[in-house]
C-alpha positions as CSV (number, residue, x, y, z in Angstrom):
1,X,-20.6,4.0,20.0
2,X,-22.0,6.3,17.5
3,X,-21.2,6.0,13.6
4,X,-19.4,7.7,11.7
5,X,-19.4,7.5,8.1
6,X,-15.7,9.1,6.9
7,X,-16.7,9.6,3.0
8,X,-15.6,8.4,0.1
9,X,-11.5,8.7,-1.1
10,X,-10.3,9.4,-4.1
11,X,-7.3,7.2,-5.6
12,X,-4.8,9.6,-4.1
13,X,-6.0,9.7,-0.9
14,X,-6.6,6.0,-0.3
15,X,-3.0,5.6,-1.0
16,X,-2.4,8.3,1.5
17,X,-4.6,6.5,3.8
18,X,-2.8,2.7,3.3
19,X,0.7,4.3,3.2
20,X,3.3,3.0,6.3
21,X,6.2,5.0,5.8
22,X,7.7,6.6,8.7
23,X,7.4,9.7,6.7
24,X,4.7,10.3,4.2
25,X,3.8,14.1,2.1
26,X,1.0,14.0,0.7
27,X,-0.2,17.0,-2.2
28,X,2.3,19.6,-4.2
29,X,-0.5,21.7,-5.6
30,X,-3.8,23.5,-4.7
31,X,-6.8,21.3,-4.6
32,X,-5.6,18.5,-3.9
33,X,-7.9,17.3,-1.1
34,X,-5.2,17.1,1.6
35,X,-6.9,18.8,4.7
36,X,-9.6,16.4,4.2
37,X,-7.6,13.5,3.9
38,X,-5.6,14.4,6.9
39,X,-9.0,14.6,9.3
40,X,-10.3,11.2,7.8
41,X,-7.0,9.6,8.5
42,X,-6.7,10.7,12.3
43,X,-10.7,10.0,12.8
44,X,-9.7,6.4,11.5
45,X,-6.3,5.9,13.5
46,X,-8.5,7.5,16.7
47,X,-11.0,4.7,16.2
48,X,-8.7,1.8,15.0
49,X,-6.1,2.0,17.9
50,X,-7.9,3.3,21.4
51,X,-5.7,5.4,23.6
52,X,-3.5,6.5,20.2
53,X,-2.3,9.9,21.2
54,X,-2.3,12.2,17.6
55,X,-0.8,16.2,16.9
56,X,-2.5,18.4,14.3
57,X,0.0,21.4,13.3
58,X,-0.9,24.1,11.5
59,X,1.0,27.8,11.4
60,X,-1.5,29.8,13.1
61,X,-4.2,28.8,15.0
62,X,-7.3,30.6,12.6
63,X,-5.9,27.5,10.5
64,X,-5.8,25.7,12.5
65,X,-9.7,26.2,13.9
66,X,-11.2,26.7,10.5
67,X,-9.3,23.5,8.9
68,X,-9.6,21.4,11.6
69,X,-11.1,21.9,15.1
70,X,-14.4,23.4,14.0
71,X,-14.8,20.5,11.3
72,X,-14.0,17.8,13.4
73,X,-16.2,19.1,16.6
74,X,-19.2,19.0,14.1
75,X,-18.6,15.9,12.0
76,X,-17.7,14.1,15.6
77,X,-20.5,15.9,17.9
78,X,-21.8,13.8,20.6
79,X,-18.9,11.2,20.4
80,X,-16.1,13.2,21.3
81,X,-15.4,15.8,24.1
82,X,-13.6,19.0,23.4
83,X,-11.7,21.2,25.7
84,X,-11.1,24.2,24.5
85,X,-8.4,25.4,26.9
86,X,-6.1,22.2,25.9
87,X,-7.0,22.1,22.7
88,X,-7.3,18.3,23.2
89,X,-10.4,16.2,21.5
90,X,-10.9,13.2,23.7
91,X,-12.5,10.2,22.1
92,X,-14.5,7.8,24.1
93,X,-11.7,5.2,23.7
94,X,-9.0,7.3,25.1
95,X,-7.6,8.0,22.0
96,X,-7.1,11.8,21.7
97,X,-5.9,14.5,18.9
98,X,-4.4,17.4,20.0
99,X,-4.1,20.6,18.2
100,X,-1.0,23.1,17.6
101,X,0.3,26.1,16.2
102,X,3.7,27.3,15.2
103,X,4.0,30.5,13.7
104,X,7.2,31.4,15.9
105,X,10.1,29.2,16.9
106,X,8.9,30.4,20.8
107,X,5.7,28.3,20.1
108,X,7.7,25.4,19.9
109,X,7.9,25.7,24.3
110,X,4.3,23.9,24.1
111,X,5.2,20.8,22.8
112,X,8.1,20.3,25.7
113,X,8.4,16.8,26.4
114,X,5.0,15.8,25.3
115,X,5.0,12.6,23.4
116,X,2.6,11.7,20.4
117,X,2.0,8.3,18.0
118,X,1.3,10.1,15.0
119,X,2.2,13.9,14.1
120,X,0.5,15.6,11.2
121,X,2.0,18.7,9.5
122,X,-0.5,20.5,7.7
123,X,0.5,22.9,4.7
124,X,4.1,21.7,6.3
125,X,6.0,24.1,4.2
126,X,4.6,27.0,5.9
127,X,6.9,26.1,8.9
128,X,10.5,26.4,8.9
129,X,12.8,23.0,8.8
130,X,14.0,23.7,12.7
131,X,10.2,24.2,13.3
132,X,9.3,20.8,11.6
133,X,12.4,18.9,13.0
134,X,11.5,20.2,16.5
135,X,7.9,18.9,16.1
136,X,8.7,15.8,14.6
137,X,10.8,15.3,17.4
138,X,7.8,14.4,19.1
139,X,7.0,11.1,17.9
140,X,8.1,8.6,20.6
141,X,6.0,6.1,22.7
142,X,6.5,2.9,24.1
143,X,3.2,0.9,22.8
144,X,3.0,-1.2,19.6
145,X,0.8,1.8,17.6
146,X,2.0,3.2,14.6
147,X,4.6,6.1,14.6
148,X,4.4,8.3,11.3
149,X,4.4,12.1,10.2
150,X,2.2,13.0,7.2
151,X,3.1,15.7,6.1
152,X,0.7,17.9,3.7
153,X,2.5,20.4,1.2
154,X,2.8,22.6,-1.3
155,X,5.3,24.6,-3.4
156,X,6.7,27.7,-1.7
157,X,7.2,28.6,1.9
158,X,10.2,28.9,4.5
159,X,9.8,25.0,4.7
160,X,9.6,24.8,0.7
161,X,14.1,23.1,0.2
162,X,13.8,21.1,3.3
163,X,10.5,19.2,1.8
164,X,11.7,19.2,-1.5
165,X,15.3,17.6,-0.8
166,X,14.0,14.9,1.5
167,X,10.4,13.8,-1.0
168,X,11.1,15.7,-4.5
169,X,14.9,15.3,-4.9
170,X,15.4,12.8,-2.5
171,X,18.8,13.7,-1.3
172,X,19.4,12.0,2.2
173,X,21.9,13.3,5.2
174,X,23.4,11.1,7.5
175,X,20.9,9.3,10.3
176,X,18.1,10.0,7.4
177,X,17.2,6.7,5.9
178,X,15.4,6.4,2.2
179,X,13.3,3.9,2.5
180,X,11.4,5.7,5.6
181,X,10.3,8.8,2.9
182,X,7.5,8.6,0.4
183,X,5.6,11.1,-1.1
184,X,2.0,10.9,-2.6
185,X,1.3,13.7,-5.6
186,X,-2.0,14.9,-5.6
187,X,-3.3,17.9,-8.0
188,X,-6.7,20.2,-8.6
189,X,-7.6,16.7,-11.3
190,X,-7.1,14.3,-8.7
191,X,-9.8,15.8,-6.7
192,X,-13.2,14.5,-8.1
193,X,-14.8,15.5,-5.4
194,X,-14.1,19.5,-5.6
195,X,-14.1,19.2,-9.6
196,X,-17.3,18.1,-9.4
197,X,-18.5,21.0,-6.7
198,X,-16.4,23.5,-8.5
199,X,-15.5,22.9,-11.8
200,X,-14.4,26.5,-12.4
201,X,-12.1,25.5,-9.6
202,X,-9.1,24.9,-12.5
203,X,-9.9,27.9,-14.4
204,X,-9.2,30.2,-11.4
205,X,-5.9,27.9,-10.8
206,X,-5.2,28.1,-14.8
207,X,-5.5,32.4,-15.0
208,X,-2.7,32.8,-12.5
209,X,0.6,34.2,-12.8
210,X,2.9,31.8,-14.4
211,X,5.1,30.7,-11.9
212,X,2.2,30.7,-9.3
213,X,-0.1,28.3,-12.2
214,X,3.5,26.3,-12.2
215,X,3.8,25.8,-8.3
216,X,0.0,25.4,-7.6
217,X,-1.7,24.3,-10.4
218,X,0.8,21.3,-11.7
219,X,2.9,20.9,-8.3
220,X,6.0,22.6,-10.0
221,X,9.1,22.2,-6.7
222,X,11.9,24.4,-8.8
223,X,10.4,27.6,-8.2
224,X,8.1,29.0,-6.3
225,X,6.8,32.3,-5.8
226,X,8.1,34.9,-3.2
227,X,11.3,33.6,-3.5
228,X,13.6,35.9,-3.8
229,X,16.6,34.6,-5.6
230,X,14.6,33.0,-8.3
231,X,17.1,33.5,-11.1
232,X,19.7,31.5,-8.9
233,X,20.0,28.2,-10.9
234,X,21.8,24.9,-9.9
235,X,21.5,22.7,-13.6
236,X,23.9,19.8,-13.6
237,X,23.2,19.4,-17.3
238,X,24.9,22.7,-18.0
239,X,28.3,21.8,-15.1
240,X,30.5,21.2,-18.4
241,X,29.5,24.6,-20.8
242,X,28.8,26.4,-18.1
243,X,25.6,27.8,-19.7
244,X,22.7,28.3,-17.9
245,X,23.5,27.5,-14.6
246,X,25.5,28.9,-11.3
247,X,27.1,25.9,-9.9
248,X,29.6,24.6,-11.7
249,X,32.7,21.7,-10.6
250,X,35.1,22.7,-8.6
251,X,38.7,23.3,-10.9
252,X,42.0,24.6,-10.3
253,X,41.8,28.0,-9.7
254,X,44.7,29.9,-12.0
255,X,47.5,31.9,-10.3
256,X,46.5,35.1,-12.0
257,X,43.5,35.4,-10.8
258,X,42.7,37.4,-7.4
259,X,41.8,35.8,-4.2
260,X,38.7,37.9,-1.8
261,X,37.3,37.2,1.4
262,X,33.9,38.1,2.4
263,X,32.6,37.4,6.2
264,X,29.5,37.6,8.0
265,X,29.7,37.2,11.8
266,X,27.6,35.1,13.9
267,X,27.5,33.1,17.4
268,X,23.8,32.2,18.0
269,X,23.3,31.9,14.5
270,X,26.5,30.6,11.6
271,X,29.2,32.5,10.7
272,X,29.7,32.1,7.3
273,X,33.5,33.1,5.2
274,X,33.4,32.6,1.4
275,X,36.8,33.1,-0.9
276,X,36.3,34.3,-4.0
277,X,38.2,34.1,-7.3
278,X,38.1,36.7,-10.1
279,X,38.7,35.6,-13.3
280,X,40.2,38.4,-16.3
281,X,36.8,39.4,-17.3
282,X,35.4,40.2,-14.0
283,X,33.5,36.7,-13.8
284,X,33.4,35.9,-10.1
285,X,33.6,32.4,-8.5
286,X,33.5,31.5,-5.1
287,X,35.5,29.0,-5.0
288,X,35.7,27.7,-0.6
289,X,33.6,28.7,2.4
290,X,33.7,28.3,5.7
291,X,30.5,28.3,7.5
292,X,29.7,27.9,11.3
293,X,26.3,25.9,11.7
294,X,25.2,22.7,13.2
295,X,23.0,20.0,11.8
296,X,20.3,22.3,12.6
297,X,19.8,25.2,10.2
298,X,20.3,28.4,11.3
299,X,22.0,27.4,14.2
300,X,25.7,28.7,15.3
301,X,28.0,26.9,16.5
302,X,28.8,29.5,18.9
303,X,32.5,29.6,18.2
304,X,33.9,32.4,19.4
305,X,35.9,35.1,17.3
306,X,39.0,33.8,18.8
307,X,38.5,30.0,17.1
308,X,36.6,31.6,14.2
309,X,39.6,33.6,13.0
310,X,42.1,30.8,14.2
311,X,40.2,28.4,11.5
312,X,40.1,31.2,8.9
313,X,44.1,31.9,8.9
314,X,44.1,28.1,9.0
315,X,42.8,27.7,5.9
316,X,44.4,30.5,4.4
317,X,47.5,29.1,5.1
318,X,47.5,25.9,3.9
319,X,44.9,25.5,1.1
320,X,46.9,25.6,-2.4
321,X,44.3,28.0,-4.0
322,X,44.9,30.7,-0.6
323,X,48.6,29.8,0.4
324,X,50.7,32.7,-0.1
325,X,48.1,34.8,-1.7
326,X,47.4,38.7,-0.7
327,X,43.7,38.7,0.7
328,X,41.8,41.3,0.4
329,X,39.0,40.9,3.0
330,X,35.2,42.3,3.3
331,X,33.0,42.2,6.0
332,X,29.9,43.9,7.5
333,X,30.8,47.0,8.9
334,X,29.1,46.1,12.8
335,X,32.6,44.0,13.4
336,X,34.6,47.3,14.6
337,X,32.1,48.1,17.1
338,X,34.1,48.2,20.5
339,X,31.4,49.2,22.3
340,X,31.8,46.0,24.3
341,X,35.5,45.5,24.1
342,X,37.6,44.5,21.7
343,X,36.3,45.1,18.3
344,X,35.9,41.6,16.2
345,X,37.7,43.3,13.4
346,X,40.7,44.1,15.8
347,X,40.1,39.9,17.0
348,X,40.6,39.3,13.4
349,X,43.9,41.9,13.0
350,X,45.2,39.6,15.7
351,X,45.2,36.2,13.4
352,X,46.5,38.4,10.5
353,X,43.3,38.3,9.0
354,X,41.7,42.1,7.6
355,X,38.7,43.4,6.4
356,X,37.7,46.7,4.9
357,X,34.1,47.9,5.8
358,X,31.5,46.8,3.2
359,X,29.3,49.0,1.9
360,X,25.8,47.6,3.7
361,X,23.5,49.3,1.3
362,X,21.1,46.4,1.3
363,X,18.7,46.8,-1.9
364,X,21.7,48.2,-4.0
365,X,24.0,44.7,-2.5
366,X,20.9,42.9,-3.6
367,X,20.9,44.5,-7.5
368,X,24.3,44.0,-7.6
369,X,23.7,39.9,-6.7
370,X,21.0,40.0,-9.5
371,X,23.1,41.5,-11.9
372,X,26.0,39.1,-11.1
373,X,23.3,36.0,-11.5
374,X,22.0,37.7,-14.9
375,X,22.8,35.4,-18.1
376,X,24.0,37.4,-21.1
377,X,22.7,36.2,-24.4
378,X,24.4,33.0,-24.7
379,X,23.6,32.3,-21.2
380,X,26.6,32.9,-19.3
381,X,26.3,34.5,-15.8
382,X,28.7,37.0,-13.9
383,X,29.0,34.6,-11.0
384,X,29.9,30.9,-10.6
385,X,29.6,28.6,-7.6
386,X,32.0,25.8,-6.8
387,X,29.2,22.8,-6.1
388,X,31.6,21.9,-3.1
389,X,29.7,25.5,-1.7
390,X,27.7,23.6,0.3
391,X,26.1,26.3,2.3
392,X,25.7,28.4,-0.1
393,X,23.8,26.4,-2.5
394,X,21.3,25.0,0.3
395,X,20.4,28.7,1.9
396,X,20.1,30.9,-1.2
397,X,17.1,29.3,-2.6
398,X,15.6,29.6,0.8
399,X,15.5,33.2,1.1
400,X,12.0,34.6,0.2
401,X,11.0,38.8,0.0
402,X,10.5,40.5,3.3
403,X,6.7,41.4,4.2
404,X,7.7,44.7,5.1
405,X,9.9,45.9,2.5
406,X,9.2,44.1,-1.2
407,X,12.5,44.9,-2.5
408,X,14.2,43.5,0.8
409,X,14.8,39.9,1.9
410,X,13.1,38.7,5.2
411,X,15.8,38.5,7.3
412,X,15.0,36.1,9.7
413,X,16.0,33.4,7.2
414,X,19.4,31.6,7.0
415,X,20.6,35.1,5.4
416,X,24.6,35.0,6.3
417,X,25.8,33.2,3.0
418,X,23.5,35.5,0.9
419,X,24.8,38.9,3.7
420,X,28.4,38.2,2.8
421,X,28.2,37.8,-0.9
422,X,26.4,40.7,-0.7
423,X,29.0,42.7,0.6
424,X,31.8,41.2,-1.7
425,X,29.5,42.0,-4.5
426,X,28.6,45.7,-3.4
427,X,33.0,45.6,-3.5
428,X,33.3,44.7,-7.3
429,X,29.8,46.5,-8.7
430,X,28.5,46.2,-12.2
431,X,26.5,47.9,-14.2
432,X,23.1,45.7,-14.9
433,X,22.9,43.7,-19.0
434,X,20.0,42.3,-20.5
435,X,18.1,39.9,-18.9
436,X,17.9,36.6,-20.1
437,X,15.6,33.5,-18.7
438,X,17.4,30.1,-17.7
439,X,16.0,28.7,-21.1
440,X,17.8,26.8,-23.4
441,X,18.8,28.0,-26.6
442,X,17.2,27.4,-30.1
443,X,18.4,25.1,-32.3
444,X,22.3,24.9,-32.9
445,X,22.9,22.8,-36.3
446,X,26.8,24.0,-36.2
447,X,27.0,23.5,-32.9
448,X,28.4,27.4,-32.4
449,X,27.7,28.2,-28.9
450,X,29.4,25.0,-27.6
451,X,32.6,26.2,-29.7
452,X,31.8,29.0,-27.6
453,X,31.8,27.7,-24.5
454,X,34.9,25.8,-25.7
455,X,36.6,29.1,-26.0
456,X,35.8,31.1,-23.3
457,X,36.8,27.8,-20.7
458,X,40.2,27.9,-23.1
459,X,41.0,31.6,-21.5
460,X,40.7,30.7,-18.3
């Protein structure tokens, strides 16, 4: 057999290439070396364990080629056969590496009960979490080789919450075990090998736009850009003044105050209700939801209108904060269509459950949102969160600006939680204040804007 000489590692790839987790992400900024480390690692699993059976992923297949296939044919000419039609690179032990593409959920049909050792994900947060479930979904084989995903990431993309909850945050589901997750940081300085080819690498890196120089440069996971909701803020640190942040604890909503409804249908994809509670200033706080998704995002769970409304009046009925509370409902005006039959607002009549139309101006819906998540000077917002919101807080920082429209979301995301508000919000409209960054205050010697705080939580 031919030789091959791989190259030389730097620190952060030799732990990428000694790690044994289940699950391993390797990078969180630009430059960090990891398409190179993912070739080098499948050339040495290929020619460590003959017959090994290995996927490369990328979004679109010119990644795909340019990244991977065209590298690897050259660096592995004469000891490796390629065929172009599979896109399967056959090693003379058997041991092959297939390559893939998933730019669409439809793409996902190719990888039908085909079975594969080791998966890697390659700029994984360019895919979407039901893409990179799917895929992973993959790794099963009865033989004594390693089974692993290595996944290669940075800040930003549809994918960008999913990575971050299960290797930044490290927030675990059930049937997710901890100790099967590691991730491996590797920035622009950890990359000898491009610093020394192109040291004005960095400078190119260091003039970008701020949040860009955050995400890219220094592997900054709590915001990215594109995203669309970026002054949406979840700071436990701020849960008991309230300052600064969206989600607060849940409390005991006051009598006085008013009780909405907002509702977005769905089948295929979730449902999702939210109450809301307005407060005697015209804060808002949604305070329950009710949301209609499996384990996999953006999936309904195809309850129809009849069980969706049954499990609304429910609720209504016998939660203390609803019981025995007038309702004013608002939902997206496409539920009194009867062009099919009965109308899913007439469904709803049925449960003693009513809407009025919203108003489904979408870039006004969405001012009105950022107005709402705007903090005044002493960094209060118009809107709270109750942290037991779960769907809520999960999708909103998903939703990233539409490639057609720049003052629109792209609404093939998980959009229903963010649709709904929108159309309670476009219900109670403000008129915009001055915009204020999440930043904390200067210095506070008398302690003045916690008296403040004190005082405003006293009213309500």
């Amino acid at each position: 057999m031919k030789r091959h000489i791989i190259g030389k590692p730097n620190e952060k790839q030799v732990l990428f290439m000694q790690d044994s987790h289940r699950y391993i992400a390797f990078g969180g900024a630009r430059g960090g070396g990891k398409s190179w480390a993912v070739r080098a690692k499948a050339k040495l699993l290929c020619f460590n364990y003959p017959g090994i059976r290995i996927l490369i992923v990328r979004r679109t297949y010119p990644e795909l080629y340019n990244n991977h296939i065209n590298i690897l044919r050259r660096e592995l000419a004469g000891s490796v056969k390629y065929n172009d039609k599979e896109k399967l690179m056959t090693f003379e032990n058997s041991s092959t590496i297939s390559f893939s593409y998933c730019a669409h959920d439809k793409d996902l049909d190719r990888l039908q009960g085909v079975e594969y050792d080791v998966i890697f994900l390659d700029e994984a947060t360019q895919l979407s979490e039901f893409q990179m479930r799917a895929i992973c979904a993959c790794v099963r084989a009865v033989n004594d080789y390693p089974k692993r995903v290595y996944y290669t990431c940075n800040p930003g993309g549809k994918g960008h919450s999913y990575i971050k909850r299960l290797f930044i945050d490290r927030r675990y589901e059930d049937g997710e075990n901890p100790k099967d997750y590691f991730f491996i940081q590797s920035l622009v300085t950890d990359n000898t090998a491009l610093m020394d080819a192109d040291p004005d690498y960095i400078k190119q890196l260091d003039a970008l736009p701020a949040k860009l120089k955050d995400a890219w440069r220094y592997g900054d996971w709590n915001i990215f850009e594109g995203q669309f909701f970026e002054d949406f803020r979840d700071d436990p640190e701020h849960y008991d003044d309230r300052r600064y942040t969206h989600v607060i604890p849940a409390f005991e909503v006051p009598f006085g105050w008013n009780i909405y409804r907002s509702y977005d249908f769905g089948y295929n994809k979730p449902f999702s209700c939210a109450w809301w509670a307005v407060d005697y200033d015209g804060i808002i706080y949604r305070i329950l939801e009710l949301y209609g998704c499996t384990k996999n995002p953006n999936e309904g769970v195809k309850w129809t209108p009849d069980r969706q409304f049954e499990e609304i009046a429910r609720v209504e009925s016998e939660h203390p904060w609803l019981k025995g509370k007038q309702i004013q409902g608002v939902a997206d005006p496409s539920i009194w269509d009867t062009s099919r039959g009965e109308s899913v607002a007439d469904t709803a009549a049925r449960y003693g459950i009513y809407f009025t139309p919203g108003d489904n101006k979408r870039i006004a819906g969405w001012m009105q949102m950022h107005y709402r998540l705007s903090f005044d000077s002493r960094g209060y917002p118009m809107m709270y969160i109750f942290d037991n919101c779960k769907a809520f807080i999960r999708t909103l920082p998903l939703l990233t600006f539409s490639e057609v429209n720049p003052e629109d979301l792209d609404s093939s995301l998980e959009d229903h939680c963010a649709d709904e508000a929108r159309y309670f919000c476009m219900m109670r409209p403000i008129s915009p204040t001055a915009l204020h960054t999440a930043s904390k205050p200067c210095d506070d010697p008398l302690n003045l804007m916690n008296a403040a705080a004190k005082n405003k939580m006293r009213r309500i």
